[in-house]
C-alpha positions as CSV (number, residue, x, y, z in Angstrom):
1,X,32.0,18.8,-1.5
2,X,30.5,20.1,-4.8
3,X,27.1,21.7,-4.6
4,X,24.8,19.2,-6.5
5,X,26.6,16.4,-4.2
6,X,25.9,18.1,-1.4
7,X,21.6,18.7,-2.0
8,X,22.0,14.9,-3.5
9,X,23.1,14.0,0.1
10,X,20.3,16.4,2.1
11,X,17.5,14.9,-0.4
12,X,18.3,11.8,0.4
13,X,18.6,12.4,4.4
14,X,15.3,13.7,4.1
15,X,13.5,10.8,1.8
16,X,15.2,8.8,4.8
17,X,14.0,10.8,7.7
18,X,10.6,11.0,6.2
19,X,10.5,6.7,6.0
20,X,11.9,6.6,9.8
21,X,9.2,8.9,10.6
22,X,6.2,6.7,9.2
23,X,7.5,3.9,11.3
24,X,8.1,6.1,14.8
25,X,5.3,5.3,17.4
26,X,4.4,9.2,17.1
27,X,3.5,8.6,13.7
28,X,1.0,5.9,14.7
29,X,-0.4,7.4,17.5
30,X,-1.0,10.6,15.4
31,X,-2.8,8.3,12.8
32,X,-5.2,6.8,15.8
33,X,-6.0,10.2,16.8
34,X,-7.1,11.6,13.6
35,X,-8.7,8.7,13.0
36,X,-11.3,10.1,15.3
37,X,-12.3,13.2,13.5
38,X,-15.2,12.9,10.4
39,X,-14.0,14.6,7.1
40,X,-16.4,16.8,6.4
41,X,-18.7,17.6,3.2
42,X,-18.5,20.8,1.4
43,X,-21.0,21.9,2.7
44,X,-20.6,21.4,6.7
45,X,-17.1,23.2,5.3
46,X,-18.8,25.6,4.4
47,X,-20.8,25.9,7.6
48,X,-17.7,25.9,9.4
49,X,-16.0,28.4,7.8
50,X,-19.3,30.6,8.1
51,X,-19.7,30.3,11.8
52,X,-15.9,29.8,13.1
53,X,-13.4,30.9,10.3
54,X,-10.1,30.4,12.3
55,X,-11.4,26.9,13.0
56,X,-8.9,24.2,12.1
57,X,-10.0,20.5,14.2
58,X,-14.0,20.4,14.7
59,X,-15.3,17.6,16.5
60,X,-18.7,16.6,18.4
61,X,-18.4,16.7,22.4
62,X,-18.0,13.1,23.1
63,X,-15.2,12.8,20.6
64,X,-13.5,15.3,22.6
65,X,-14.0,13.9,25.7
66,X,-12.9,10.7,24.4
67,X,-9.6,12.1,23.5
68,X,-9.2,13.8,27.0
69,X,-10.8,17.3,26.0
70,X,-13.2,19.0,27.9
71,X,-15.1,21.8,25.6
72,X,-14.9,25.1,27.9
73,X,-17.9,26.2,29.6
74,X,-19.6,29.1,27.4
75,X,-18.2,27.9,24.1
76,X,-20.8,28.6,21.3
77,X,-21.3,25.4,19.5
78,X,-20.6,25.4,15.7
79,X,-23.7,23.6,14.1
80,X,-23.5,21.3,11.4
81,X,-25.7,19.1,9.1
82,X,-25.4,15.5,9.9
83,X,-27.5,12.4,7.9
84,X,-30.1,10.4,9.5
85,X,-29.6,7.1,8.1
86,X,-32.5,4.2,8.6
87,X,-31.5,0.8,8.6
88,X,-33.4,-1.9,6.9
89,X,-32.6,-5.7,7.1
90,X,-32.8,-7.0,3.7
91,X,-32.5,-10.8,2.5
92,X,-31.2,-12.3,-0.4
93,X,-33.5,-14.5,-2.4
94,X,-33.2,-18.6,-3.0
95,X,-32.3,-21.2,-0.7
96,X,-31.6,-19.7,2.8
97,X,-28.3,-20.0,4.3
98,X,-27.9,-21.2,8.5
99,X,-24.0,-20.1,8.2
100,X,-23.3,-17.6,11.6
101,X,-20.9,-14.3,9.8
102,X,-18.0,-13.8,12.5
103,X,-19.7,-11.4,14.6
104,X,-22.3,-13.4,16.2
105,X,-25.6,-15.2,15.4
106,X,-26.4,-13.3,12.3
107,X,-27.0,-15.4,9.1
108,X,-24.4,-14.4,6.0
109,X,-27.5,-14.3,3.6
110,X,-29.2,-11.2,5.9
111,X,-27.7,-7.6,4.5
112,X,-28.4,-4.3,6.2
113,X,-29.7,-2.0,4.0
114,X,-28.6,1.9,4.7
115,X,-31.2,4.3,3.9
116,X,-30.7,8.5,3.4
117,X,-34.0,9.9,5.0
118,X,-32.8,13.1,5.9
119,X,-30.5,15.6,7.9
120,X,-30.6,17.0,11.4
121,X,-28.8,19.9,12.7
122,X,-25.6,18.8,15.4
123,X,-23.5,20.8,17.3
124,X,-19.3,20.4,17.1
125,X,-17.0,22.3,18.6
126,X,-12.9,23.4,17.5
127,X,-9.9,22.5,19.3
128,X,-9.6,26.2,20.0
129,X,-12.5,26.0,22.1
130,X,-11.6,22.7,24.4
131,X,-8.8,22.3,26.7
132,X,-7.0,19.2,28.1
133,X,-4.4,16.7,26.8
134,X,-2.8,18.2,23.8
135,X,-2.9,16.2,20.5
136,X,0.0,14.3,19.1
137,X,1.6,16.6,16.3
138,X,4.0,15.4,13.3
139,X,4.4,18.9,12.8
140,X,6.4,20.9,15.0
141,X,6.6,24.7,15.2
142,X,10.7,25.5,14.8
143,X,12.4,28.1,17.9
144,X,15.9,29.6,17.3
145,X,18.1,32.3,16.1
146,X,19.5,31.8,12.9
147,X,23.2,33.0,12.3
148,X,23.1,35.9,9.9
149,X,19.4,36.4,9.9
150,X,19.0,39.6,8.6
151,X,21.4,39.3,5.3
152,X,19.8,35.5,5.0
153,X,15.8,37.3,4.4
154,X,17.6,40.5,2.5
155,X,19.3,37.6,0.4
156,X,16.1,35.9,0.0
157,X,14.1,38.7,-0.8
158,X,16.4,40.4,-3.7
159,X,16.2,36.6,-5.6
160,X,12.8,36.1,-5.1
161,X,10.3,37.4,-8.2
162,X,8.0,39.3,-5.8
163,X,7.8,40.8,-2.6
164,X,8.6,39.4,0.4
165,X,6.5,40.8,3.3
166,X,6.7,39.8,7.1
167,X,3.2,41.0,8.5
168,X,0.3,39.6,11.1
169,X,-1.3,36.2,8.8
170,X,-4.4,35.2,10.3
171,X,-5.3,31.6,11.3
172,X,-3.0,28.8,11.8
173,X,-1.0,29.5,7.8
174,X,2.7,30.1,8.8
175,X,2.5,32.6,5.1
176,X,1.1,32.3,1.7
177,X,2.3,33.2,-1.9
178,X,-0.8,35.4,-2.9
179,X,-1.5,34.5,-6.8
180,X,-3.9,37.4,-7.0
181,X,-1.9,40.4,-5.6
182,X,2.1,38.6,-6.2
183,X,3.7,38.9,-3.2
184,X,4.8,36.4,-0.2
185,X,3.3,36.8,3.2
186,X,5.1,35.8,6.2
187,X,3.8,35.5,9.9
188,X,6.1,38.5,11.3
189,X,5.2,36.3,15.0
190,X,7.4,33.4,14.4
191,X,11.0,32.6,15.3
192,X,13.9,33.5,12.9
193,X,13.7,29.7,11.8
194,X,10.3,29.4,11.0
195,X,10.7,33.0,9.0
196,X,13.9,31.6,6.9
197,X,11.8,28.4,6.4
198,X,8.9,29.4,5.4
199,X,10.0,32.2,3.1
200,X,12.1,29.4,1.1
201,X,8.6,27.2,0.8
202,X,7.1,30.2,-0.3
203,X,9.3,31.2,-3.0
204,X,9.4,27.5,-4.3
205,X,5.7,28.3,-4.6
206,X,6.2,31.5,-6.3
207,X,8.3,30.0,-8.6
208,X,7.1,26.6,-9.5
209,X,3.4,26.8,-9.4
210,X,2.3,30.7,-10.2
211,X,0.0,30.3,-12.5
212,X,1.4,32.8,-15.4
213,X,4.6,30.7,-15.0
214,X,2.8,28.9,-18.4
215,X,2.5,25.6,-17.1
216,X,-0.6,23.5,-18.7
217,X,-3.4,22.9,-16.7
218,X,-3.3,18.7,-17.4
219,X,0.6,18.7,-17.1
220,X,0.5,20.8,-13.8
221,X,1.2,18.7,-10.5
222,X,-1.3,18.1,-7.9
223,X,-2.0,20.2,-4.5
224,X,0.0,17.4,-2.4
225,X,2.4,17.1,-5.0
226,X,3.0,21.6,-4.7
227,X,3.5,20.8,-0.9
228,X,5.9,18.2,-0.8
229,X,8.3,19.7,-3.5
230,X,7.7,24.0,-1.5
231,X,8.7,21.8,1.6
232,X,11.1,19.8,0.6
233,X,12.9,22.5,-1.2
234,X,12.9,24.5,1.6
235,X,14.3,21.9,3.7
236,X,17.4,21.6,1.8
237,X,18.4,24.7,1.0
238,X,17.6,25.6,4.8
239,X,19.5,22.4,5.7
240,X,22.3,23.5,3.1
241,X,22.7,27.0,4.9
242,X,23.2,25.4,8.5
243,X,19.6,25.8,9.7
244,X,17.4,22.3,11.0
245,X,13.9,22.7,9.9
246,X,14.1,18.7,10.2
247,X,11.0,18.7,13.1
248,X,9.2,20.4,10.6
249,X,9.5,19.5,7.5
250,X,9.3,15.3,8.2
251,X,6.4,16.0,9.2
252,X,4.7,18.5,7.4
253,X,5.8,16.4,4.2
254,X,4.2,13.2,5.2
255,X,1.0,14.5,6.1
256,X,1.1,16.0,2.3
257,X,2.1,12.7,1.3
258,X,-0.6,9.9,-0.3
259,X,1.0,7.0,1.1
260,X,4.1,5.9,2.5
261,X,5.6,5.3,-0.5
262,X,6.5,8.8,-1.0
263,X,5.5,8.8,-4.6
264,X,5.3,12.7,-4.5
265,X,8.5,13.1,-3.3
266,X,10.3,10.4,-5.5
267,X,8.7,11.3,-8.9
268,X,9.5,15.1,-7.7
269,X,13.0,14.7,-7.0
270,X,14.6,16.5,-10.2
271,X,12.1,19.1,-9.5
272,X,13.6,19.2,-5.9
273,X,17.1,19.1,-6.8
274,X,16.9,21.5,-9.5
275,X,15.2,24.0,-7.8
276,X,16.7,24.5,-4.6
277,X,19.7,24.9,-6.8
278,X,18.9,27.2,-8.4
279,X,17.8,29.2,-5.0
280,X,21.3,28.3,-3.0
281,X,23.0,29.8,-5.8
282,X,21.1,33.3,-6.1
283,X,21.2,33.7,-2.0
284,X,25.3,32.5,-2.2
285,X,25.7,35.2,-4.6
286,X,23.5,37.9,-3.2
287,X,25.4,36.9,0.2
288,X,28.7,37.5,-1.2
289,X,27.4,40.6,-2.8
290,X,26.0,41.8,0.4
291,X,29.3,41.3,1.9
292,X,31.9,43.2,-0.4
293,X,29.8,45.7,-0.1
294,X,29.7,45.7,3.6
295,X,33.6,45.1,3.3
296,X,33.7,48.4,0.9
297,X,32.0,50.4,3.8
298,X,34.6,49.4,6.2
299,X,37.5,50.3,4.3
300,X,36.3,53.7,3.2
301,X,35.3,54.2,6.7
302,X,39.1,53.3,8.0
303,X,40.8,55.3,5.1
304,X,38.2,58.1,6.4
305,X,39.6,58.0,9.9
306,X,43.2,57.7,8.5
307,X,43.0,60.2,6.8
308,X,41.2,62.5,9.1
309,X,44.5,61.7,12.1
310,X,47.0,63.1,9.5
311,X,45.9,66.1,9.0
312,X,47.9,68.6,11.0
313,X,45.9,70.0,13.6
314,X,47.0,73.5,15.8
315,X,48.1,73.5,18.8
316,X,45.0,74.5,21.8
317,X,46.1,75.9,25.1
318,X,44.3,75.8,28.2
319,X,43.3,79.2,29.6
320,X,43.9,79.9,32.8
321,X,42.0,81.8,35.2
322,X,43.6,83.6,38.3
Protein backbone atom coordinates (compact mmCIF):
# COMPACT_ATOMS: atom_id res chain seq x y z
CA UNK A 1 0.00 0.00 0.00
CA UNK A 2 1.22 3.37 -1.11
CA UNK A 3 1.81 5.99 1.61
CA UNK A 4 -0.94 8.68 0.87
CA UNK A 5 -3.38 5.52 0.78
CA UNK A 6 -2.28 4.36 3.77
CA UNK A 7 -2.79 7.94 6.07
CA UNK A 8 -6.07 8.21 3.74
CA UNK A 9 -7.11 4.91 5.49
CA UNK A 10 -5.76 5.93 9.31
CA UNK A 11 -7.64 9.48 8.86
CA UNK A 12 -10.54 8.05 8.14
CA UNK A 13 -10.38 5.18 11.05
CA UNK A 14 -9.95 8.02 13.24
CA UNK A 15 -12.94 10.56 11.85
CA UNK A 16 -14.77 7.04 12.42
CA UNK A 17 -13.53 6.26 15.87
CA UNK A 18 -14.08 9.79 16.98
CA UNK A 19 -18.14 9.47 15.74
CA UNK A 20 -18.30 5.92 17.59
CA UNK A 21 -16.98 7.63 20.50
CA UNK A 22 -19.63 10.58 20.74
CA UNK A 23 -22.25 7.84 20.76
CA UNK A 24 -20.43 5.37 23.57
CA UNK A 25 -22.21 5.63 26.99
CA UNK A 26 -18.72 6.94 28.37
CA UNK A 27 -19.10 9.78 26.29
CA UNK A 28 -22.47 10.59 27.83
CA UNK A 29 -21.69 9.99 31.11
CA UNK A 30 -18.56 12.21 30.80
CA UNK A 31 -20.97 15.02 29.43
CA UNK A 32 -23.34 14.57 32.71
CA UNK A 33 -20.46 14.92 34.86
CA UNK A 34 -19.01 18.06 33.54
CA UNK A 35 -22.13 19.27 33.36
CA UNK A 36 -21.78 19.80 37.05
CA UNK A 37 -18.77 22.10 37.16
CA UNK A 38 -19.45 26.31 36.54
CA UNK A 39 -17.12 27.74 33.81
CA UNK A 40 -15.54 30.26 35.37
CA UNK A 41 -14.97 34.16 34.69
CA UNK A 42 -11.62 35.60 34.02
CA UNK A 43 -11.42 36.70 36.88
CA UNK A 44 -12.27 33.70 39.41
CA UNK A 45 -9.49 32.23 36.69
CA UNK A 46 -7.45 34.45 37.70
CA UNK A 47 -8.15 33.77 41.41
CA UNK A 48 -7.52 30.32 40.82
CA UNK A 49 -4.48 30.46 39.24
CA UNK A 50 -3.30 32.89 42.11
CA UNK A 51 -4.15 30.72 44.99
CA UNK A 52 -3.79 26.96 43.43
CA UNK A 53 -1.79 27.17 40.12
CA UNK A 54 -1.57 23.34 39.40
CA UNK A 55 -5.34 23.36 39.81
CA UNK A 56 -7.16 21.81 36.89
CA UNK A 57 -11.31 20.80 38.12
CA UNK A 58 -12.52 23.42 40.91
CA UNK A 59 -15.77 22.86 42.36
CA UNK A 60 -17.83 23.98 45.57
CA UNK A 61 -18.16 21.16 48.36
CA UNK A 62 -21.51 19.94 47.74
CA UNK A 63 -20.79 19.55 44.05
CA UNK A 64 -18.17 17.21 45.16
CA UNK A 65 -20.10 15.36 47.43
CA UNK A 66 -22.67 15.07 44.93
CA UNK A 67 -20.33 13.36 42.58
CA UNK A 68 -19.09 10.94 45.29
CA UNK A 69 -16.02 13.17 46.49
CA UNK A 70 -15.28 13.88 49.82
CA UNK A 71 -12.76 17.22 50.10
CA UNK A 72 -9.84 15.86 52.46
CA UNK A 73 -9.75 17.06 55.91
CA UNK A 74 -7.21 20.11 56.10
CA UNK A 75 -7.53 21.18 52.53
CA UNK A 76 -7.25 25.02 52.17
CA UNK A 77 -10.21 26.23 50.40
CA UNK A 78 -9.59 28.18 47.13
CA UNK A 79 -11.85 31.34 47.40
CA UNK A 80 -13.73 32.80 44.67
CA UNK A 81 -16.16 35.68 43.76
CA UNK A 82 -19.57 34.47 43.25
CA UNK A 83 -22.88 36.93 42.23
CA UNK A 84 -25.61 37.63 44.50
CA UNK A 85 -28.52 37.76 42.28
CA UNK A 86 -32.06 39.26 43.71
CA UNK A 87 -35.12 38.07 42.14
CA UNK A 88 -37.96 40.31 41.33
CA UNK A 89 -41.40 39.15 39.97
CA UNK A 90 -42.27 41.41 37.29
CA UNK A 91 -45.73 41.56 35.21
CA UNK A 92 -46.42 42.34 31.82
CA UNK A 93 -48.96 45.10 31.28
CA UNK A 94 -52.68 44.84 29.53
CA UNK A 95 -55.25 42.31 30.02
CA UNK A 96 -54.05 39.66 32.51
CA UNK A 97 -53.62 36.16 31.48
CA UNK A 98 -55.17 32.94 34.01
CA UNK A 99 -53.05 30.45 31.68
CA UNK A 100 -50.92 27.88 34.43
CA UNK A 101 -46.95 27.74 32.50
CA UNK A 102 -46.00 23.80 32.82
CA UNK A 103 -44.40 24.02 36.07
CA UNK A 104 -47.23 24.64 38.33
CA UNK A 105 -49.66 27.40 39.33
CA UNK A 106 -47.66 30.21 38.00
CA UNK A 107 -49.43 32.59 35.42
CA UNK A 108 -47.47 32.80 31.78
CA UNK A 109 -47.83 36.75 31.97
CA UNK A 110 -45.64 36.83 35.52
CA UNK A 111 -41.60 37.05 34.60
CA UNK A 112 -38.90 36.78 37.09
CA UNK A 113 -36.70 39.49 36.87
CA UNK A 114 -32.76 38.69 37.80
CA UNK A 115 -31.09 41.38 39.44
CA UNK A 116 -26.90 41.86 39.87
CA UNK A 117 -26.58 43.47 43.46
CA UNK A 118 -23.32 42.26 44.22
CA UNK A 119 -20.52 39.52 44.94
CA UNK A 120 -19.67 37.48 47.95
CA UNK A 121 -16.62 35.61 48.51
CA UNK A 122 -17.17 31.33 48.22
CA UNK A 123 -14.92 28.76 48.91
CA UNK A 124 -14.13 25.75 46.00
CA UNK A 125 -11.92 23.23 46.23
CA UNK A 126 -9.68 21.13 43.18
CA UNK A 127 -9.95 17.57 42.34
CA UNK A 128 -6.44 17.39 43.67
CA UNK A 129 -7.67 18.06 47.03
CA UNK A 130 -10.83 15.45 47.28
CA UNK A 131 -10.83 11.89 47.10
CA UNK A 132 -13.45 9.23 46.24
CA UNK A 133 -14.99 7.85 43.00
CA UNK A 134 -12.82 8.82 40.17
CA UNK A 135 -14.29 10.92 37.30
CA UNK A 136 -15.17 9.44 33.87
CA UNK A 137 -12.21 10.38 31.45
CA UNK A 138 -12.43 10.42 27.41
CA UNK A 139 -8.94 10.93 27.76
CA UNK A 140 -6.74 8.22 28.65
CA UNK A 141 -3.08 8.38 29.65
CA UNK A 142 -1.19 5.70 27.11
CA UNK A 143 1.39 2.69 28.99
CA UNK A 144 3.82 0.68 26.77
CA UNK A 145 7.16 0.15 25.23
CA UNK A 146 7.38 1.22 21.84
CA UNK A 147 9.59 -1.01 19.46
CA UNK A 148 12.64 0.96 18.54
CA UNK A 149 12.17 3.76 20.95
CA UNK A 150 15.30 5.32 21.05
CA UNK A 151 16.02 5.67 17.09
CA UNK A 152 11.96 6.61 16.78
CA UNK A 153 12.77 10.18 19.34
CA UNK A 154 16.53 10.50 17.66
CA UNK A 155 14.41 10.28 14.27
CA UNK A 156 11.97 12.72 15.58
CA UNK A 157 14.32 15.01 16.94
CA UNK A 158 16.81 15.47 13.80
CA UNK A 159 13.39 16.47 11.49
CA UNK A 160 11.99 18.57 13.85
CA UNK A 161 12.96 22.60 13.47
CA UNK A 162 13.87 22.93 17.18
CA UNK A 163 14.81 21.17 20.10
CA UNK A 164 13.34 18.41 21.44
CA UNK A 165 13.80 18.22 25.27
CA UNK A 166 12.47 15.41 27.62
CA UNK A 167 12.47 17.21 31.16
CA UNK A 168 10.06 17.50 34.48
CA UNK A 169 6.66 19.74 32.91
CA UNK A 170 4.77 20.98 35.68
CA UNK A 171 0.89 20.52 35.99
CA UNK A 172 -1.23 18.16 34.22
CA UNK A 173 0.46 19.41 30.21
CA UNK A 174 1.93 16.14 28.79
CA UNK A 175 4.66 18.97 26.88
CA UNK A 176 4.39 22.29 25.16
CA UNK A 177 6.03 23.84 22.00
CA UNK A 178 7.44 27.09 23.80
CA UNK A 179 6.91 30.12 21.04
CA UNK A 180 9.07 32.32 23.15
CA UNK A 181 12.28 30.28 23.79
CA UNK A 182 11.72 27.54 20.33
CA UNK A 183 12.01 24.36 21.67
CA UNK A 184 9.55 21.25 22.48
CA UNK A 185 9.18 20.19 26.08
CA UNK A 186 8.27 16.74 26.87
CA UNK A 187 7.20 15.18 30.33
CA UNK A 188 10.52 12.86 30.78
CA UNK A 189 7.76 10.87 33.49
CA UNK A 190 5.58 9.31 30.96
CA UNK A 191 5.67 5.95 29.11
CA UNK A 192 7.54 5.49 25.82
CA UNK A 193 3.97 5.95 24.10
CA UNK A 194 2.90 9.00 25.52
CA UNK A 195 6.69 10.42 24.77
CA UNK A 196 6.51 9.27 20.83
CA UNK A 197 2.92 10.79 20.98
CA UNK A 198 3.22 13.67 22.29
CA UNK A 199 6.45 14.77 20.62
CA UNK A 200 4.59 14.21 17.14
CA UNK A 201 1.63 16.68 18.48
CA UNK A 202 4.27 18.97 19.38
CA UNK A 203 6.13 19.23 16.32
CA UNK A 204 2.75 19.49 14.29
CA UNK A 205 2.54 22.56 16.57
CA UNK A 206 5.99 23.71 15.91
CA UNK A 207 5.40 23.52 12.44
CA UNK A 208 1.90 24.55 11.62
CA UNK A 209 1.15 27.29 14.10
CA UNK A 210 4.64 29.11 15.18
CA UNK A 211 3.96 32.29 14.77
CA UNK A 212 7.06 33.39 12.47
CA UNK A 213 5.92 30.53 10.24
CA UNK A 214 4.11 33.99 8.34
CA UNK A 215 0.72 32.93 8.61
CA UNK A 216 -1.93 36.02 8.86
CA UNK A 217 -3.50 36.74 11.87
CA UNK A 218 -7.41 36.57 10.15
CA UNK A 219 -6.34 33.52 7.94
CA UNK A 220 -4.80 31.66 11.01
CA UNK A 221 -7.07 28.70 12.54
CA UNK A 222 -8.56 28.83 15.80
CA UNK A 223 -7.21 27.20 19.28
CA UNK A 224 -9.60 24.08 18.90
CA UNK A 225 -8.94 23.94 15.36
CA UNK A 226 -4.52 23.87 16.39
CA UNK A 227 -5.62 20.85 18.67
CA UNK A 228 -7.51 18.71 16.54
CA UNK A 229 -5.09 18.95 13.51
CA UNK A 230 -1.39 18.53 16.50
CA UNK A 231 -3.60 15.53 17.60
CA UNK A 232 -4.83 14.15 14.85
CA UNK A 233 -1.48 14.37 13.09
CA UNK A 234 0.08 12.70 15.65
CA UNK A 235 -2.35 9.95 15.71
CA UNK A 236 -1.58 8.87 12.29
CA UNK A 237 1.75 9.06 11.87
CA UNK A 238 1.94 7.20 15.38
CA UNK A 239 -0.69 4.89 14.07
CA UNK A 240 1.40 4.63 10.67
CA UNK A 241 4.62 3.49 12.71
CA UNK A 242 2.79 0.65 14.60
CA UNK A 243 2.08 2.54 17.84
CA UNK A 244 -1.98 2.85 19.30
CA UNK A 245 -2.41 6.19 20.73
CA UNK A 246 -6.20 5.49 19.76
CA UNK A 247 -7.39 5.84 23.83
CA UNK A 248 -5.94 8.98 23.54
CA UNK A 249 -6.35 10.71 20.76
CA UNK A 250 -10.47 9.91 20.42
CA UNK A 251 -10.69 11.54 23.09
CA UNK A 252 -8.57 14.23 23.45
CA UNK A 253 -9.88 15.29 19.87
CA UNK A 254 -13.45 15.41 20.74
CA UNK A 255 -13.20 17.37 23.71
CA UNK A 256 -11.22 19.96 21.33
CA UNK A 257 -14.02 19.49 19.06
CA UNK A 258 -17.23 22.26 18.82
CA UNK A 259 -19.72 19.76 18.06
CA UNK A 260 -20.14 16.46 16.92
CA UNK A 261 -19.94 17.23 13.61
CA UNK A 262 -16.33 17.31 13.59
CA UNK A 263 -16.16 20.46 11.55
CA UNK A 264 -12.49 21.04 12.77
CA UNK A 265 -11.37 17.88 11.77
CA UNK A 266 -13.27 17.72 8.31
CA UNK A 267 -12.36 21.25 7.09
CA UNK A 268 -8.69 20.31 8.44
CA UNK A 269 -8.26 17.14 6.69
CA UNK A 270 -5.74 18.34 3.76
CA UNK A 271 -3.94 20.03 6.54
CA UNK A 272 -3.92 16.58 8.30
CA UNK A 273 -2.96 14.50 5.42
CA UNK A 274 -0.35 16.79 4.21
CA UNK A 275 1.38 17.19 7.18
CA UNK A 276 1.80 13.94 8.74
CA UNK A 277 3.26 13.29 5.39
CA UNK A 278 5.47 15.19 5.26
CA UNK A 279 6.67 13.97 9.05
CA UNK A 280 6.45 9.96 8.05
CA UNK A 281 8.69 10.74 5.38
CA UNK A 282 11.54 12.81 7.21
CA UNK A 283 11.45 10.03 10.26
CA UNK A 284 11.45 6.94 7.28
CA UNK A 285 14.45 8.63 5.97
CA UNK A 286 16.24 9.56 9.09
CA UNK A 287 15.41 5.89 10.16
CA UNK A 288 17.03 4.40 7.22
CA UNK A 289 19.79 6.79 7.71
CA UNK A 290 20.18 5.81 11.21
CA UNK A 291 20.40 2.30 10.14
CA UNK A 292 23.19 2.14 7.37
CA UNK A 293 24.99 3.77 9.55
CA UNK A 294 24.49 1.45 12.34
CA UNK A 295 25.01 -1.34 9.52
CA UNK A 296 28.49 0.56 8.60
CA UNK A 297 29.58 0.10 12.30
CA UNK A 298 28.97 -3.47 12.14
CA UNK A 299 30.88 -4.30 9.24
CA UNK A 300 33.92 -2.24 10.05
CA UNK A 301 33.72 -3.74 13.38
CA UNK A 302 33.71 -7.57 11.78
CA UNK A 303 36.41 -6.66 9.08
CA UNK A 304 38.30 -5.27 12.39
CA UNK A 305 38.06 -8.60 14.07
CA UNK A 306 38.90 -10.36 10.76
CA UNK A 307 41.49 -8.79 10.28
CA UNK A 308 42.91 -8.76 13.70
CA UNK A 309 42.61 -13.29 13.65
CA UNK A 310 45.00 -13.20 10.55
CA UNK A 311 47.60 -11.69 11.64
CA UNK A 312 50.32 -14.27 12.53
CA UNK A 313 50.83 -14.35 16.06
CA UNK A 314 54.17 -16.21 18.01
CA UNK A 315 54.10 -19.01 19.47
CA UNK A 316 53.89 -18.65 23.89
CA UNK A 317 55.09 -21.43 25.97
CA UNK A 318 54.08 -22.16 29.42
CA UNK A 319 56.93 -22.02 31.93
CA UNK A 320 57.41 -24.41 34.08
CA UNK A 321 58.40 -24.43 37.57
CA UNK A 322 60.18 -27.41 39.38
Amino acid sequence: MEQQEKIKEITEKLEKGIEDLFQSENYKNYLKTMSKFTSYSLNNTLLIALQKPDSTTVAGYSTWKSLGRQVRKGEKAIQILAPIIYKKKREDEGEEDNRISDRGDKPLNEETEKILVGFKVVNVFDYAQTEGEPLPEIVHKLDGTVEGYSDFMKALREISPVPVILQTVEGSANGYYDLTNRYIAIDKDMSQTMHCKTGIHELAHAILHDRESGIEKDTAPDNESKEVQAESIAFTVCNYFGIDTAEYSFGYISGWSSGKDLKELKESMEVIRKTAQTIIAGINEKLDGICLSRQRGMEISENKHTDFLKQDKPLHKKSMRH
